[in-house]
KEFI-313445 format. One line per 3 residues: for each residue x, y, z of N, C-alpha, C, O. Coordinates in steps of 0.05 Angstrom, whole numbers, plus 5000, padded with zeros to 4 digits. Atoms other than C-alpha are relative to their C-alpha. Layout:
N
X Y Z X Y Z X Y Z X Y Z; ... .
This chain:
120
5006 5027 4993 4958 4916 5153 4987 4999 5028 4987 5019 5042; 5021 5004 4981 4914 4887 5208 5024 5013 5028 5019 5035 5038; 4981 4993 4976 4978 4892 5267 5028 5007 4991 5049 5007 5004 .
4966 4981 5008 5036 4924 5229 4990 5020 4982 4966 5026 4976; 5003 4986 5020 5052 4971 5182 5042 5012 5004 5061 5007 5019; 4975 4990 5009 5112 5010 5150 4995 5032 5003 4973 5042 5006 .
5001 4969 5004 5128 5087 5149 5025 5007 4989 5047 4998 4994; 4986 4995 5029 5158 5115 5093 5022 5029 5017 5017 5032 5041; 4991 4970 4986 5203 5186 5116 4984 5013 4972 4980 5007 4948 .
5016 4980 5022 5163 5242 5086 5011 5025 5008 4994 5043 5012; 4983 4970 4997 5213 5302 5101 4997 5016 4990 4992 5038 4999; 5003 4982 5023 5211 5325 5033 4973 5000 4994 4963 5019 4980 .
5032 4992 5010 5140 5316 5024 4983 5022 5020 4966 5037 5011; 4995 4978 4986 5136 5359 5090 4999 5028 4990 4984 5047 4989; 4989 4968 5015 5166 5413 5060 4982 5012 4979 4969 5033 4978 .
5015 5000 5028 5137 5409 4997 4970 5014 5002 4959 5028 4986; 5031 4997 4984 5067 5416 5041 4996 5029 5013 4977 5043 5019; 4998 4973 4990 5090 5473 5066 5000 5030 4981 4993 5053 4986 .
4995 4981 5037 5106 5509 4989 4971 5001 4996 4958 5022 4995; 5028 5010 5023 5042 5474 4958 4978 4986 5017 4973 4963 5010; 5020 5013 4992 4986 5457 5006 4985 4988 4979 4982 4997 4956 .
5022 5015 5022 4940 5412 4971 5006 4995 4988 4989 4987 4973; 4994 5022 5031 4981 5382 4918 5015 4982 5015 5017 4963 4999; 4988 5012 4992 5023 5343 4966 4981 4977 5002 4983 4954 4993 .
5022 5010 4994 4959 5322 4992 4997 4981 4981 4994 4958 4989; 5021 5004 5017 4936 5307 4920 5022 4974 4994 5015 4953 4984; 4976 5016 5014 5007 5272 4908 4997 4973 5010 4998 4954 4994 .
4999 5014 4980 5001 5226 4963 4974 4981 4995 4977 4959 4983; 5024 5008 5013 4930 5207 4951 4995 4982 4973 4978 4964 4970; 5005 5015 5021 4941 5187 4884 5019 4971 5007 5010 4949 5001 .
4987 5020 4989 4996 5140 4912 4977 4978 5011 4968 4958 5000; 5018 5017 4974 4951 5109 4969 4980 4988 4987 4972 4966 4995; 5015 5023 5014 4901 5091 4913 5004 4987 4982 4991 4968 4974 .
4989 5021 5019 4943 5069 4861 5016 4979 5008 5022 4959 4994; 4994 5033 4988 4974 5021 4909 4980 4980 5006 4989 4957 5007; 5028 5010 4990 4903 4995 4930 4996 4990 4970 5003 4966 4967 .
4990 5022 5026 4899 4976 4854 5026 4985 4999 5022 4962 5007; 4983 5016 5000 4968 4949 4846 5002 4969 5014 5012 4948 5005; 5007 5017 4973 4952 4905 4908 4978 4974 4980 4982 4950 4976 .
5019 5010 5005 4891 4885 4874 5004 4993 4971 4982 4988 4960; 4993 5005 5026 4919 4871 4804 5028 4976 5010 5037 4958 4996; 4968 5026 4995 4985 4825 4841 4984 4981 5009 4999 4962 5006 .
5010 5025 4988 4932 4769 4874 4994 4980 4977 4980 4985 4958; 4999 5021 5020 4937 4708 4835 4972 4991 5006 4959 4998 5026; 5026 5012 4993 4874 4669 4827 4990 4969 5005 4971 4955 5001 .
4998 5037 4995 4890 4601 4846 5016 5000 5019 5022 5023 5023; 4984 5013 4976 4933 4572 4905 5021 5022 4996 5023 5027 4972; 4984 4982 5002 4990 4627 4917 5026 4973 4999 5021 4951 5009 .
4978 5009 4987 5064 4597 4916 5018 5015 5017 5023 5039 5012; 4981 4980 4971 5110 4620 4985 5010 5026 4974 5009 5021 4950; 4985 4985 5005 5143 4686 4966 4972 5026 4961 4974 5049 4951 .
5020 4994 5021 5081 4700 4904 4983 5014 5025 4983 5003 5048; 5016 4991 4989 5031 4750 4932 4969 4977 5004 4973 4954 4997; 5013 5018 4984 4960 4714 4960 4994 4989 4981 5008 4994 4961 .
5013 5016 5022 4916 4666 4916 4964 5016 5018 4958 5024 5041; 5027 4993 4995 4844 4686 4920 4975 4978 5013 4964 4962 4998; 5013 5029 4995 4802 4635 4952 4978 5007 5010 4960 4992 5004 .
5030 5000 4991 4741 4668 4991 4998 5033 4989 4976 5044 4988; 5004 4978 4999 4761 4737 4971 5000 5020 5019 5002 5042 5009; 4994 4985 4976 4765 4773 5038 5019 5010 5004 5013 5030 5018 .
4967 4993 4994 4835 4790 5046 5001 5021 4975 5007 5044 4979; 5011 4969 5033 4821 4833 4966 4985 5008 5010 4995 5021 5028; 5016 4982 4991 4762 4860 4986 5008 5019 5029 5003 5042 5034 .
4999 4975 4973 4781 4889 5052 5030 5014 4998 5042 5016 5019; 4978 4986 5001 4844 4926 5026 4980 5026 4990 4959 5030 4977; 5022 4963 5010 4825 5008 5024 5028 5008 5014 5046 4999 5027 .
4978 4981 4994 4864 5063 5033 4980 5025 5007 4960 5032 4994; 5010 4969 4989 4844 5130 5076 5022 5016 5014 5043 5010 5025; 4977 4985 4987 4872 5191 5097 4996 5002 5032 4976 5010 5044 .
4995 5003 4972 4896 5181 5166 5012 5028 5010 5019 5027 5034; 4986 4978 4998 4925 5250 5168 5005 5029 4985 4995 5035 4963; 5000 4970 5021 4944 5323 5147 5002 4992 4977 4985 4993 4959 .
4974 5007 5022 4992 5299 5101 4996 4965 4990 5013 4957 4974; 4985 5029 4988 4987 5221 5111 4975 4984 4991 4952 4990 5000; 5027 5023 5006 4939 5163 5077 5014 4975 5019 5036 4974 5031 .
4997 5030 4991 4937 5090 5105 4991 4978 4989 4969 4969 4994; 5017 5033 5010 4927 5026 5069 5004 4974 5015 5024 4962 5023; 5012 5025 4980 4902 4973 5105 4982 4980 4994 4965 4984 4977 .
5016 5022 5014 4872 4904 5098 4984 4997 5031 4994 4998 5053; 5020 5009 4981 4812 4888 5143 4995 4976 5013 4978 4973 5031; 5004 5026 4990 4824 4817 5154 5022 4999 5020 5042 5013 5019 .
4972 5003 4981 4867 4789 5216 5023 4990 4994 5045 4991 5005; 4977 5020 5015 4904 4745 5170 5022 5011 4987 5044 5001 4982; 4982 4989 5021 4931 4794 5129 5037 5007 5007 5056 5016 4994 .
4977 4995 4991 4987 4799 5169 5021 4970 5000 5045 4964 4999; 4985 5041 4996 5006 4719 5173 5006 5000 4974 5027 4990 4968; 4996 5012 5023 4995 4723 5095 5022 5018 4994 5041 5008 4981 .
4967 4996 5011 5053 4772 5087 5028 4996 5008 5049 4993 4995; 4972 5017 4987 5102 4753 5138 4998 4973 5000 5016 4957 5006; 4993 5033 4990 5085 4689 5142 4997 4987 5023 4983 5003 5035 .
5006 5011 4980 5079 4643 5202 5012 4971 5001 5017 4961 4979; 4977 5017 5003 5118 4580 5229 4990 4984 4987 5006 4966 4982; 5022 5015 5019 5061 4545 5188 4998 4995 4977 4995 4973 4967 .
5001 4997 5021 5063 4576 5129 5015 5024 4987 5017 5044 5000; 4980 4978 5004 5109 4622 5087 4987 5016 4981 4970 5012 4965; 5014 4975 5010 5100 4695 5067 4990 4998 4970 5002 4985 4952 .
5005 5000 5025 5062 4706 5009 4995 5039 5006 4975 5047 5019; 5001 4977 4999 5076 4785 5006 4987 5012 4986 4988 5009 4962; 5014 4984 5025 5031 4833 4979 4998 5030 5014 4985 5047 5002 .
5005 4970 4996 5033 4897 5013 5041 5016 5001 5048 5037 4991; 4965 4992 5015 5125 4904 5012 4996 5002 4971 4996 5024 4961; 5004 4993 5030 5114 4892 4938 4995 5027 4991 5007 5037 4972 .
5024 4985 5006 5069 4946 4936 5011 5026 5005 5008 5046 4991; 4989 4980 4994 5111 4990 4976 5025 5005 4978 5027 5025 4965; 4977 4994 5023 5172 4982 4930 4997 5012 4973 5014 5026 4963 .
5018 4991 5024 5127 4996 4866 4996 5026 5005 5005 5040 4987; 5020 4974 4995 5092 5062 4898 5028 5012 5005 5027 5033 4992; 4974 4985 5002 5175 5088 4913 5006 5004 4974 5017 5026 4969 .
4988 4994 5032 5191 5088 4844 4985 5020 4993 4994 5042 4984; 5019 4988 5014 5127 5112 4827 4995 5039 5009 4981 5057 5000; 5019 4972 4989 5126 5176 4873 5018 5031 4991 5013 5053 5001 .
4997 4975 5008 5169 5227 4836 4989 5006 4978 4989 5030 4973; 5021 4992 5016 5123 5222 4777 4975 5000 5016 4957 4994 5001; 5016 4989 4997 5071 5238 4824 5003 5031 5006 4986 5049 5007 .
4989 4980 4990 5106 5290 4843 5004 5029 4984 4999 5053 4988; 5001 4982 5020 5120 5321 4788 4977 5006 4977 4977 5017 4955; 5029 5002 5018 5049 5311 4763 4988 5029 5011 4969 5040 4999 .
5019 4981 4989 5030 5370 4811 5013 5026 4992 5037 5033 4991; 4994 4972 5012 5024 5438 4785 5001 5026 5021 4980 5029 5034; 5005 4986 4978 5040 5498 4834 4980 5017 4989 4969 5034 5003 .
């Protein structure tokens, strides 16, 4: 996101990096862009309600979500707009409409079948 973000512990994926260069990599990767879909498959397309991820209205806030690798080991998804941070926490204005926590809770489930997708 534009002024936060989350960090996951990657101990075991560490390690793992250390066994299997390049599939951790590959593991991780597929994460970082299958959340960048997920993201982009949860935006409603009409007015969001509080606590519902965003509503689509000019499109900017979808379009500028991407994911790159920031690191050995390490991608980053990020939205390009300044807002994107008001639209998931919220503001005394207006209340969160979350779309990148979602996203994170989804991609945890998801990461020992990536995991075990990689072949040594």
């Amino acid at each position: 996101m534009s002024d936060g973000g989350v960090e996951i512990d990657d101990r075991t994926a560490q390690v793992l990096a250390q066994r299997f260069p390049g599939m951790v990599l590959q593991a991780i990767a597929t994460a970082a862009f299958d959340s960048v879909a997920y993201i982009d498959t949860h935006f409603t397309e009409s007015v969001s309600t509080p606590g519902d991820p965003p509503g689509v209205v000019t499109g900017a806030l979808k379009a500028s979500i991407h994911a790159f690798q920031s690191g050995a080991q390490e991608y980053t998804i990020s939205d390009g707009v300044p807002y994107g941070v008001d639209q998931e926490f919220g503001t005394r204005y207006m209340a969160a409409r979350p779309f990148m926590m979602p996203t994170i809770w989804w991609v945890q489930g998801q990461m020992a079948d990536y995991f075990r997708a990689m072949r040594p």
